[in-house]
C-alpha positions as CSV (number, residue, x, y, z in Angstrom):
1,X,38.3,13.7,15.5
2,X,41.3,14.3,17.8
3,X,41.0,15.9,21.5
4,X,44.0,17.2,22.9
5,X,44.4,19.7,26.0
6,X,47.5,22.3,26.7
7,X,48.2,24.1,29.7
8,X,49.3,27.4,29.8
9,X,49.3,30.9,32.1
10,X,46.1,31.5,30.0
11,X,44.2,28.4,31.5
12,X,43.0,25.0,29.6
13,X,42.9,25.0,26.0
14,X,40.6,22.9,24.4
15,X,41.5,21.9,20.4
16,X,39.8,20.1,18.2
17,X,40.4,18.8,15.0
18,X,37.8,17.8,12.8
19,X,38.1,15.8,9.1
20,X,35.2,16.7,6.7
21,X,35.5,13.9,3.6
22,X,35.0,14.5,0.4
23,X,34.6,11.0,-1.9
24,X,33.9,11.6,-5.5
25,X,33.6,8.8,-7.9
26,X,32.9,9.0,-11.7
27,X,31.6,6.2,-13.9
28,X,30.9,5.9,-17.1
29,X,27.9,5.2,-18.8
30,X,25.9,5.4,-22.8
31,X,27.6,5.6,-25.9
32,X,31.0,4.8,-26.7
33,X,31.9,8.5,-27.3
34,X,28.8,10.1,-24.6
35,X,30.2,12.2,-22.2
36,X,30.9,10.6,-18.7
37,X,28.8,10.3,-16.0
38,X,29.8,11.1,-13.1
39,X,28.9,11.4,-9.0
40,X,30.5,13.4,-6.5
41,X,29.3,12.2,-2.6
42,X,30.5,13.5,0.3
43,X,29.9,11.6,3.8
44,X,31.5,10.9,7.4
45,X,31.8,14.9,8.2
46,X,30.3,15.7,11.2
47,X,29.8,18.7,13.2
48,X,31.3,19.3,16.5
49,X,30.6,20.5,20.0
50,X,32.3,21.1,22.9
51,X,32.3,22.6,26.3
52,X,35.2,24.0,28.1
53,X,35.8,24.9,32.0
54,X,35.3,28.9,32.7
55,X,38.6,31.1,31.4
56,X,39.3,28.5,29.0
57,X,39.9,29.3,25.1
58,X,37.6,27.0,22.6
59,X,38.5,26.5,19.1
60,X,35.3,25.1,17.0
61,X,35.6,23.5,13.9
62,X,31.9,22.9,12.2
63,X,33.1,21.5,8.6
64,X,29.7,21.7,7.1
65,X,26.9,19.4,5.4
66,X,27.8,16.2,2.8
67,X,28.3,17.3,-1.1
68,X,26.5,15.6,-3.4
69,X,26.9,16.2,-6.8
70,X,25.7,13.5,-10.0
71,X,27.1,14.5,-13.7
72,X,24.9,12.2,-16.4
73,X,24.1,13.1,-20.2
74,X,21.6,15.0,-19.8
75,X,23.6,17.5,-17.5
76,X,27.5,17.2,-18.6
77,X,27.1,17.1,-22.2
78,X,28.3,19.9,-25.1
79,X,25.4,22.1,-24.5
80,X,25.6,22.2,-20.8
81,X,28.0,24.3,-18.4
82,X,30.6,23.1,-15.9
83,X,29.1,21.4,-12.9
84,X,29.6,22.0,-9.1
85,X,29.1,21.9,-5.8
86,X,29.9,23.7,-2.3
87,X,29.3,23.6,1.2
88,X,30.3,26.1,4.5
89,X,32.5,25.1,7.1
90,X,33.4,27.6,10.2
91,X,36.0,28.1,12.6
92,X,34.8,29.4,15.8
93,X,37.3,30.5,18.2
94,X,36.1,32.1,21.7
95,X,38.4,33.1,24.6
96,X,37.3,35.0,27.9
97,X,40.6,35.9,28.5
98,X,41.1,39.2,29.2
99,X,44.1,40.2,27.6
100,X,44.0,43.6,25.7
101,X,45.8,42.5,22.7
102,X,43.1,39.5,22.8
103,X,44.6,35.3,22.3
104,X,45.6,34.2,18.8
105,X,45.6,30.8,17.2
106,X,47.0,29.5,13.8
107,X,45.5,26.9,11.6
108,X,46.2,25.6,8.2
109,X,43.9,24.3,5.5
110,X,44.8,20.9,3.3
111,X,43.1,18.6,0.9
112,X,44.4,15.0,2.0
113,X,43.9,12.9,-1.3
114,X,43.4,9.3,-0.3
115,X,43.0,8.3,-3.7
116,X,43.1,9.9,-8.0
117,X,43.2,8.7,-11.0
118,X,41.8,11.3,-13.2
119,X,43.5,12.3,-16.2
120,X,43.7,15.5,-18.6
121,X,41.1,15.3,-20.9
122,X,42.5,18.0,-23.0
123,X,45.5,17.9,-25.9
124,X,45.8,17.8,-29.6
125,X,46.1,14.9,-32.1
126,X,49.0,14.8,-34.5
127,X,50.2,13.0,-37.3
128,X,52.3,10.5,-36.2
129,X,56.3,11.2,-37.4
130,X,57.9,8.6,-39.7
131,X,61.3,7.4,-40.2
132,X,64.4,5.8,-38.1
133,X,65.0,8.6,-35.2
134,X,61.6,10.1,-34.6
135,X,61.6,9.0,-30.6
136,X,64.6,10.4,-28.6
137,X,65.3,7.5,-26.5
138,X,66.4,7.7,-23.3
139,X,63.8,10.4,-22.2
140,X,61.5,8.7,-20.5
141,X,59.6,11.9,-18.7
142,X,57.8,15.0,-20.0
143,X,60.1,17.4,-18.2
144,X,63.5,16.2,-19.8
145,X,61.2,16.7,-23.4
146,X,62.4,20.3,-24.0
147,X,62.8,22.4,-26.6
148,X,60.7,21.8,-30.3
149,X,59.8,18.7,-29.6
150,X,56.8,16.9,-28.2
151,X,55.7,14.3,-25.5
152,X,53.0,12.6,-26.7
153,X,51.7,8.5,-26.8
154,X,50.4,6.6,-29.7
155,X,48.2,4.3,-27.4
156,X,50.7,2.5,-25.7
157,X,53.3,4.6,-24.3
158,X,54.8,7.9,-23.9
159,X,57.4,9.3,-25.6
160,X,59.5,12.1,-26.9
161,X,59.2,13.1,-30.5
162,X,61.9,15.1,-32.0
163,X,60.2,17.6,-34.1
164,X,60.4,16.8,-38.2
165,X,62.0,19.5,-40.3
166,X,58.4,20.6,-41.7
167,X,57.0,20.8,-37.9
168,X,54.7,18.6,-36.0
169,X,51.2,18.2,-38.5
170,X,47.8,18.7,-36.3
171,X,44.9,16.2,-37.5
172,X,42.1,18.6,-38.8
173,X,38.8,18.5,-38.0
174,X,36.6,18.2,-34.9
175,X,36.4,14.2,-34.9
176,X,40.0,13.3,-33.2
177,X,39.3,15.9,-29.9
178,X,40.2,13.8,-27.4
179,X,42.2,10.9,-26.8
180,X,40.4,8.1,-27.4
181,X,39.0,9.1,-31.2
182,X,42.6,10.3,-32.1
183,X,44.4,7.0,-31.0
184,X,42.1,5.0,-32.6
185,X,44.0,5.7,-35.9
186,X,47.6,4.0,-35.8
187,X,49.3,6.6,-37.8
188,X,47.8,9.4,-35.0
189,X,49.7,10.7,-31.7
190,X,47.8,12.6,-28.6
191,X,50.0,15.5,-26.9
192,X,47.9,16.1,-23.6
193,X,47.7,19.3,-22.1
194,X,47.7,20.1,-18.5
195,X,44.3,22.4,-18.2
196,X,42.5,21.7,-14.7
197,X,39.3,20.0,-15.3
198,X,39.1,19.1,-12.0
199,X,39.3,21.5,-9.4
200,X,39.1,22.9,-5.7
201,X,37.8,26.9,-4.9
202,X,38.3,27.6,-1.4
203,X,36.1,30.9,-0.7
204,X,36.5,32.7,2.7
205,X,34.7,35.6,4.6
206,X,35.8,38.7,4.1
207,X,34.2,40.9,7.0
208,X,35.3,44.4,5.9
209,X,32.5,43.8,2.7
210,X,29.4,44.4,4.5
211,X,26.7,45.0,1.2
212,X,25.7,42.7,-1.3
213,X,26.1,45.3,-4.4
214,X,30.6,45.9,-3.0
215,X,30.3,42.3,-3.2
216,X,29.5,40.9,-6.0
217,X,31.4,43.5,-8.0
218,X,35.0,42.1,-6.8
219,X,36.4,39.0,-7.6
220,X,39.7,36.8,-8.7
221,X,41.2,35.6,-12.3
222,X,42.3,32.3,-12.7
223,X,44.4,30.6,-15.9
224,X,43.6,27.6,-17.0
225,X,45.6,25.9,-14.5
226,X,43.8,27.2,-11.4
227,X,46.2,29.7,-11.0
228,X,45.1,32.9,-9.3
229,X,46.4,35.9,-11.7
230,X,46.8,39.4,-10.7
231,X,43.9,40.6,-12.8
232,X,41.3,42.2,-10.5
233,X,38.4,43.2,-13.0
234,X,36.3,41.2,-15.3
235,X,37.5,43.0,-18.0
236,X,41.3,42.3,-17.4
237,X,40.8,39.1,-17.0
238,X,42.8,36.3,-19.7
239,X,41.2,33.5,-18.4
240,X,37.8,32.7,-15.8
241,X,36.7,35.6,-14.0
242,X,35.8,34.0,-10.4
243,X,33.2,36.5,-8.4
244,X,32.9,37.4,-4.8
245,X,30.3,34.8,-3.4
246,X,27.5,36.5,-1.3
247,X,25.5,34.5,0.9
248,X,22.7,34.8,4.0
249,X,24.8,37.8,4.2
250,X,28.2,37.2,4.2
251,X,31.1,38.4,1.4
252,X,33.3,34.9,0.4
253,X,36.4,35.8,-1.7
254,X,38.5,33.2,-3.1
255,X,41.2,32.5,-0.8
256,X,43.1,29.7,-2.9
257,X,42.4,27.7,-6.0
258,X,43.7,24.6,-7.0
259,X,43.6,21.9,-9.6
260,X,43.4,18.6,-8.2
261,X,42.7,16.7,-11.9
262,X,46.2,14.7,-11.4
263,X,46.9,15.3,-7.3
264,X,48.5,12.1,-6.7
265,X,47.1,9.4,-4.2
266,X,48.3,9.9,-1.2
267,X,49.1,13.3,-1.2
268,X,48.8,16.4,0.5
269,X,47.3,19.2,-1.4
270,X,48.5,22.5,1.0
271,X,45.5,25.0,0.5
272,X,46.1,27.3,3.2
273,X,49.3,27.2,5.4
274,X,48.8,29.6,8.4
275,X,45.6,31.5,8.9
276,X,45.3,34.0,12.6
277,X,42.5,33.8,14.3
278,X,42.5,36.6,17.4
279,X,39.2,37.0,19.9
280,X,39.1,39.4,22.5
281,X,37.0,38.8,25.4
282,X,35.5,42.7,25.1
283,X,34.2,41.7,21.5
284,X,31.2,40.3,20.5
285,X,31.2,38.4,23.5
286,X,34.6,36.9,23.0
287,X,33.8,35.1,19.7
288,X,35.7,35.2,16.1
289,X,34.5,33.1,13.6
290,X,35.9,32.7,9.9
291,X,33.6,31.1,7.3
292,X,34.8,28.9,4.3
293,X,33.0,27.5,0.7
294,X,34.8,24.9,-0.5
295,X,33.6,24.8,-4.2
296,X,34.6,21.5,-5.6
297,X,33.8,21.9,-10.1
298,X,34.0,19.5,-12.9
299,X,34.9,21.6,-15.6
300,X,32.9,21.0,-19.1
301,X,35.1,21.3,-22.4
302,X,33.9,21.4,-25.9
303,X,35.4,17.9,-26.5
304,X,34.8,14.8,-25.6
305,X,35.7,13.8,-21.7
306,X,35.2,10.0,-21.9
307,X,38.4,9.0,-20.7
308,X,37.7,10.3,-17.4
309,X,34.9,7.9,-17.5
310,X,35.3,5.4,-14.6
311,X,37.5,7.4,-12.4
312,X,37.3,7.8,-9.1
313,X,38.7,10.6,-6.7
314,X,38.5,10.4,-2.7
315,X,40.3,13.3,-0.5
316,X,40.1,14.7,3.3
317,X,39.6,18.5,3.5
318,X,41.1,19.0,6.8
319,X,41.3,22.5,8.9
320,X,43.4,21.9,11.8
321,X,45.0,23.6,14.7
322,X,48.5,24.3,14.0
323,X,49.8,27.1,17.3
């Protein structure tokens, strides 16, 4: 937690900024092909209080209670749906300045990942290419691996294949679904695709929806890389239609999504960049308070996930003070 104090013709200014963590680790266990095993913990966020001197300004981060979430057989397999978990986290801000306009602050919203090394589960196998000039060489990244042809690994390294006259041949049936059973077979390739399977929601109040039943009804499309589309029915919807969260009385919409399956250690995952905050001293007593749900979600395919088996993933969801 960091304390700092400003001065300014508005009086003392207390801000704090508070870290909530969020450490999920994922290990493997059963069968050679089972589905993983996983457990999500969260621990070391704390909530905060603080006391200011009369006609100061406080700003009150509360970042919520731990997340716990365990994936095993019996709950992550083919006939079970994705798993997740969520907590509430409010910012408070209070001012007994008197200023008609009311005070205003700014804060931003970031996932800090410590550490990742999760990996897209889903792709398609392929019949391995023959002959002299199958692998373009000299492109040794996805992005430079345009056109018809395809980046793909046969177990021990990516590459590009140039695409054979006849196309690239997919490997029928359901037995070579993921990685793992498709590679097992030297003559296969794997092409991964990019589809979030693990992912961040970041819900927030929405205080002009005051009944459960306007609620509810509303909501947000995402693609299958957490992208929010501009579908806003059910209906319209080309992908997963995300609901309006309502809770001891309060409307969440989603604010942001995000897919964090291949967020790099070490990075900052920007969820919100500026958010207002105003409080007017003539207004429920001089108090504003926005409300979050992080939703953190393992998403379960109809393949096999094993090689996310004995990963780990460890971030920092941080709100903090920015003006």
């Amino acid at each position: 937690m960091k304390e700092e104090k400003y001065r300014d013709n508005r009086g003392n200014v207390v801000l704090l900024t508070v870290i909530a963590i969020v450490t999920m680790v994922i290990v493997l266990v059963g069968a050679t092909f089972a589905y993983l095993a996983s457990n999500i913990d969260g621990s070391r966020s704390a909530n905060i209080n603080a006391t200011t001197s009369a006609g100061s300004d406080l700003f009150l981060i509360t970042p919520g209670v731990d997340l716990t979430l365990t994936a095993n057989e019996t709950n992550f397999g083919p006939d079970n749906t994705n798993l997740s978990v969520n907590s509430t986290a409010t910012i408070l801000f209070q001012t007994t300045n008197t200023a008609t306009t009311g005070v205003t602050k700014n804060y931003e919203v970031k996932l800090e990942v410590i550490a990742n090394n999760f990996e897209y589960t889903s792709g398609k196998c392929y019949q391995k290419p023959t002959g002299s000039d199958t692998i373009l060489e000299g492109v040794t990244n996805k992005n430079n691996c345009t056109g018809t042809n395809m980046w793909a690994t046969d177990g021990t390294s990516y590459a590009c294949y140039e695409r054979p006259t006849a196309g690239f041949a997919p490997v029928p049936g359901s037995s070579y679904t993921n990685q793992l059973s498709c590679l097992s077979r030297s003559s296969y390739i794997w092409a991964p695709d990019e589809v979030a399977e693990l992912v961040i929601d970041l819900y927030k109040n929405d205080p002009a929806i005051t009944a459960e039943s306007s609620c509810t009804q509303v909501g947000a499309c995402v693609n299958n890389k957490r992208e929010i589309t501009g579908a806003t029915t059910e209906g319209t919807c080309d992908g997963t239609w995300l609901p309006n969260i309502w809770e001891d009385g309060i409307c969440y919409h989603l604010e942001t999504a995000k897919d964090i399956t291949k967020a790099p250690s070490e990075s900052v995952v920007q969820l919100i960049d500026d958010v207002a905050i105003t409080a007017k001293s003539t207004v429920n007593n001089g108090t504003t308070t926005d409300y979050y749900k992080p939703v953190v979600t393992f998403i379960n395919f109809d393949h096999n996930q094993i090689i996310n088996g004995q990963k780990n993933f460890g971030a920092s969801l941080t709100f903090a003070l920015i003006s």
